[in-house]
C-alpha positions in Angstrom: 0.0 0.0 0.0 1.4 3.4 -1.1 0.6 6.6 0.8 1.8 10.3 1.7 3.3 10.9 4.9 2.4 8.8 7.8 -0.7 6.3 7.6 -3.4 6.7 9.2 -7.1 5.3 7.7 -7.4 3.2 4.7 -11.1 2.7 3.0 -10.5 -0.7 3.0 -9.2 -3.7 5.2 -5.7 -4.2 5.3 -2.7 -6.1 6.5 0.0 -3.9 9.0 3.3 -4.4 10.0 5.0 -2.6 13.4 7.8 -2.8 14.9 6.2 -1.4 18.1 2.4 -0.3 18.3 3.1 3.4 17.3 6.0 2.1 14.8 3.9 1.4 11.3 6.7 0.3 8.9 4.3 -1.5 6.7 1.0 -2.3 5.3 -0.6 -5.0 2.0 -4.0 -5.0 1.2 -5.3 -7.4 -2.3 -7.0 -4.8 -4.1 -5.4 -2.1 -6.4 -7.8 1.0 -6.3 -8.3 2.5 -2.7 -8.1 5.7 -0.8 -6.4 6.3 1.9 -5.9 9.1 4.4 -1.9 9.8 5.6 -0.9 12.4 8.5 2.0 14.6 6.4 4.3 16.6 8.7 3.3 20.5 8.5 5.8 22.0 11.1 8.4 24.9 11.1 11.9 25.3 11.7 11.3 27.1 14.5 9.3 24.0 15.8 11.9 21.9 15.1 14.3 23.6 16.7 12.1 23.7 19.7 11.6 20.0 20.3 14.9 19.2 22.2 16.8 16.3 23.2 14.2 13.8 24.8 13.7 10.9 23.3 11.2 8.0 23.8 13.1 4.9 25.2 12.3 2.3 22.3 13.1 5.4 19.8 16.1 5.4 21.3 17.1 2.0 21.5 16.1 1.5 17.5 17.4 4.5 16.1 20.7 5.4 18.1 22.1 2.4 17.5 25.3 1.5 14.9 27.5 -1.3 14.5 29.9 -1.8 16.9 32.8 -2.0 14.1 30.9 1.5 12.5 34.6 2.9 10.7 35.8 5.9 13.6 36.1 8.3 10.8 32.6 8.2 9.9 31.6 8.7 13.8 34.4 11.3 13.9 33.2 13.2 10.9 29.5 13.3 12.4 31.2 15.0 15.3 32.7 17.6 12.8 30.0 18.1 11.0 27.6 18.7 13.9 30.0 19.9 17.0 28.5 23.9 16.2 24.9 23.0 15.5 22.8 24.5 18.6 19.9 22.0 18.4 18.7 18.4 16.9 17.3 20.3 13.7 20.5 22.2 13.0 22.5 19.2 13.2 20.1 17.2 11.0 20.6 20.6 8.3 24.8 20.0 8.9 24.5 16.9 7.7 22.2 16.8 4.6 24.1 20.1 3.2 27.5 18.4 3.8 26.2 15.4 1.6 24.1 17.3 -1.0 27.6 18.8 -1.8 28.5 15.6 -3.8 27.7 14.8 -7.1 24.6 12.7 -8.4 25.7 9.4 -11.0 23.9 6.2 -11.3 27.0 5.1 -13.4 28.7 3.8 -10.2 30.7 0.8 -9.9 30.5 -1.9 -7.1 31.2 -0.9 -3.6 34.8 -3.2 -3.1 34.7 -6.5 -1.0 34.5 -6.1 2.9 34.6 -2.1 3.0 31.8 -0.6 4.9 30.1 1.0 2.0 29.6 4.6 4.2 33.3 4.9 4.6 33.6 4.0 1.0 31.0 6.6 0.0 32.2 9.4 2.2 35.5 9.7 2.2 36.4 7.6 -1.6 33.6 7.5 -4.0 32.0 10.9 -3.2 29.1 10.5 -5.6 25.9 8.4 -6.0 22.2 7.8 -5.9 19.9 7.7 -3.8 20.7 4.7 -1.6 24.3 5.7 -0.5 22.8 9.2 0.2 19.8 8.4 2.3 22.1 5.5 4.2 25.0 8.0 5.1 22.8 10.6 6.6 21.3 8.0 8.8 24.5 6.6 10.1 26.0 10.4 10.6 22.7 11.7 12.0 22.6 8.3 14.5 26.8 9.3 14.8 25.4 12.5 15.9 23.1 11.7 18.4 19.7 12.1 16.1 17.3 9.0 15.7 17.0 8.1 12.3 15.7 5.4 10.1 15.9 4.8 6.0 12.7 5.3 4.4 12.2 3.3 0.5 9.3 4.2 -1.2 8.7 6.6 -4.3 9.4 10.9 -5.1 5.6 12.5 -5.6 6.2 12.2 -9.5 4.6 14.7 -11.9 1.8 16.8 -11.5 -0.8 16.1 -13.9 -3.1 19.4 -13.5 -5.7 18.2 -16.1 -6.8 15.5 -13.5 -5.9 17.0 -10.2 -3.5 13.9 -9.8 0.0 13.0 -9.4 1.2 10.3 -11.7 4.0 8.3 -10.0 6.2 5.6 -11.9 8.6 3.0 -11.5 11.0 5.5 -12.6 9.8 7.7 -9.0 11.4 4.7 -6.8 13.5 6.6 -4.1 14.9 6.3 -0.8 15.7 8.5 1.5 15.8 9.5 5.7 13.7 10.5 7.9 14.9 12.0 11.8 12.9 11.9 14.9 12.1 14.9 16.7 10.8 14.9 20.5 7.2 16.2 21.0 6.7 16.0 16.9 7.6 12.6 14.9 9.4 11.9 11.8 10.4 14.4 9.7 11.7 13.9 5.9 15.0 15.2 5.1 16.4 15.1 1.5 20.4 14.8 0.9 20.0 13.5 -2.5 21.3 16.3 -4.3 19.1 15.5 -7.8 15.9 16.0 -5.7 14.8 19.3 -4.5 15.0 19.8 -0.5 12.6 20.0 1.9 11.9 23.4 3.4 10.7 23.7 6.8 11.7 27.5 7.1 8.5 28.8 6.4 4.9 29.2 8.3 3.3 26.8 9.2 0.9 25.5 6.2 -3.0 26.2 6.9 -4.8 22.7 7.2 -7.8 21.7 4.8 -10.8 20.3 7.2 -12.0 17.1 5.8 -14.3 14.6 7.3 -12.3 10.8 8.4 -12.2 8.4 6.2 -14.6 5.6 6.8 -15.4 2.4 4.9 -18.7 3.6 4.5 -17.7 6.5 2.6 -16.2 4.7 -0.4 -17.2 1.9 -2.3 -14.9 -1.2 -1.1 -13.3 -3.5 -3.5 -15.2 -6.9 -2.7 -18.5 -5.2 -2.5 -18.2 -4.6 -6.1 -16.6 -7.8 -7.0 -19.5 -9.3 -5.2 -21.9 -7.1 -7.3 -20.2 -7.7 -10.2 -20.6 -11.5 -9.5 -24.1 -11.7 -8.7 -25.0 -9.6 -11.9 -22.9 -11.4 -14.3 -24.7 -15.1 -12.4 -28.2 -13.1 -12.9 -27.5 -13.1 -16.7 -26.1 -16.4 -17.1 -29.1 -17.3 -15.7 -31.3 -15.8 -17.9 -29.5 -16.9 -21.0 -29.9 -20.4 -19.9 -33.7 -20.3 -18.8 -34.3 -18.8 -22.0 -32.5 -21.5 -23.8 -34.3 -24.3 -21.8 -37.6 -22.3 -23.1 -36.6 -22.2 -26.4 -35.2 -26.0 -26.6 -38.7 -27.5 -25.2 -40.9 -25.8 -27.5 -40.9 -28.5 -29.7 -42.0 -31.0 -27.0 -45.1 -28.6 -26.0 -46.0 -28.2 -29.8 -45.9 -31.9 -30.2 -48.4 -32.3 -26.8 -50.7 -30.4 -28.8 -53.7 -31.4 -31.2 -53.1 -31.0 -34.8 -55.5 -27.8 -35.3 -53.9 -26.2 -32.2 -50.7 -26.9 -33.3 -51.4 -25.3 -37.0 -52.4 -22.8 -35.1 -49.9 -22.4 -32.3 -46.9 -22.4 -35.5 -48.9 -19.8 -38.1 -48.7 -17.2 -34.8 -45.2 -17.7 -34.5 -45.0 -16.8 -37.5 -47.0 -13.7 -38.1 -45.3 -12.7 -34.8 -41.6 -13.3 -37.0 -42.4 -11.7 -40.1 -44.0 -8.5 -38.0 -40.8 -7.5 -36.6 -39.1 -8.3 -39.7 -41.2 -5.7 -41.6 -42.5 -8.8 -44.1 
């Protein structure tokens, strides 16, 4: 199932995945047409930078930790990096800028055989997609004290005005990192420098008021495969009754006196040359 932002109602039944019960990191359903209704983060910098250092315990024992073999010059660069940010949102900001600093390339060859491919992105290759970007700002934003997980899903796509829609493609696949911020959630950050970054420097967005999604309010996917069912067994039954009428008129003629007979077939056909026009 593909939504915006953070999950919240589906129109439908579905299948969920957590790692804790306010830790969605998943969710299948069998249909593909449904709606669903996603919480998308609508905060400032200034919130951001208000949220401080005060972190749930199993957000911090998920998304502080590294290996215990992480290379010291990637810890030690993390410290660099982030040793004059003020708060958790400044150091997050250190962090993607350092990285959108490098160049974007999907020609790229493969990482070399037991090198711990961060290392090998920050400090030799210097360029990439996607992947390598979104992975080093987590383990540098984790380095630095920030709770952070990779997210893999797919960029908004193109606008398609005409339809009020965006179209999203296979060619929209992306990944990148999200950070944690006490008192507010997950928030997106982008250090892929071929994508454009988010910008939480701004007011606060005004919020649309909609009514919550409810089953009710959309037509599920098995009620109208069971409609479409039921009609499509209503007309096959039709077809065949009509087909057992036709096939036993013979044996009801036969049943009948000669005259009636004569009679019965000369009506049949007045009644087939009338709506030929004969």
């Amino acid at each position: 199932l593909y939504a915006a932002g953070s999950l919240s109602a589906v129109d439908q039944d579905v299948r969920v995945a957590r790692r804790a019960s306010d830790d969605l990191f998943g969710a299948m359903l069998d249909t593909l047409t449904y709606r669903a209704q996603s919480l998308v983060p609508n905060v400032s910098a200034a919130t951001l930078r208000a949220s401080g250092s005060l972190y749930p315990e199993p957000i911090r024992d998920r998304y502080l930790s590294l290996p215990d073999d992480a290379p010291t010059r990637v810890l030690s660069l993390a410290r660099d990096l982030t040793a004059t940010a003020p708060t958790p949102y400044d150091r997050a900001r250190a962090i993607t800028n350092y990285l959108r600093a490098f160049s974007y390339t999907l020609d790229l060859p493969a990482p070399p055989r037991n090198r711990d491919v961060v290392d090998y992105f920050l400090f030799d290759l210097q360029k990439g997609y996607c992947d390598y970007y979104a992975t080093a700002m987590v383990v540098l934003a984790r380095a630095a004290g920030l709770p952070a997980r990779l997210v893999v899903g797919y960029a908004s796509g193109a606008y398609d005005a005409a339809h009020a829609r965006y179209v999203v493609t296979a060619a929209d696949a992306h990944s990148w990192p999200e950070v944690y911020f006490a008192g507010v959630g997950w928030i997106e950050f982008e250090p892929t420098p071929a994508r454009s970054p988010f910008d939480y420097a701004g007011d606060v967005r005004p919020q649309p008021t909609t009514a919550p999604l409810t089953p009710s309010m959309f037509p599920r996917a098995d009620l109208i495969r069971r409609i479409a069912v039921l009609l499509l067994g209503a007309l096959m039954l039709g077809l065949l009754l009509s087909g057992l009428w036709f096939a036993s008129e013979p044996l009801r003629l036969r049943r009948l006196p000669a005259v009636a007979r004569a009679r019965a077939i000369y009506a049949r056909l007045l009644a087939h040359a009338s709506r030929l026009d004969v």
